[in-house]
C-alpha positions, 0 to 999 in steps of 0.5 A, spaced: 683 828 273 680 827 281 680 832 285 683 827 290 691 828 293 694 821 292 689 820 285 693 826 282 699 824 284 698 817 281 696 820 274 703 824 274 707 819 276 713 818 271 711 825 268 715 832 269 713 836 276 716 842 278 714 842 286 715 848 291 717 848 298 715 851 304 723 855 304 721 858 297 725 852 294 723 849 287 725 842 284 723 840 277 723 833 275 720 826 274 716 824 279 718 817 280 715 816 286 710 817 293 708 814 299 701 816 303 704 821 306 706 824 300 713 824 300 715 825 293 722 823 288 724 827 284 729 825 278 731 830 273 730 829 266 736 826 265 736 820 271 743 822 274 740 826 280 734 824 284 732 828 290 727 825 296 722 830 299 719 830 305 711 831 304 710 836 310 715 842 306 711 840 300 707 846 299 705 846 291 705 840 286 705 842 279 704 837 273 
């Protein structure tokens, strides 16, 4: 894995994540999608829910 920020999101893309927010929230999920200012979407594990986070309440991303 690089040390770069969209580089390891690219090479966790469609695998488990757990993310945690500035607020002390977490979600855990697929992670389906991001753009370059690394907002992020999030599916659960069974594909019912999918959540969108802004990237600038990200705080951790742990694949």
């Amino acid at each position: 894995m690089s040390g770069r920020p969209l580089d390891v999101l690219e090479e966790t893309l469609h695998e488990p994540v757990t993310v945690q927010l500035k607020g002390g929230e977490e979600y855990t999920g697929v992670l389906a999608g991001y753009d370059q200012h690394m907002n992020l979407v999030i599916e659960d594990p069974g594909g019912d829910n999918t959540t969108v986070i802004r990237g600038d309440n990200v705080v951790t991303i742990k694949p």
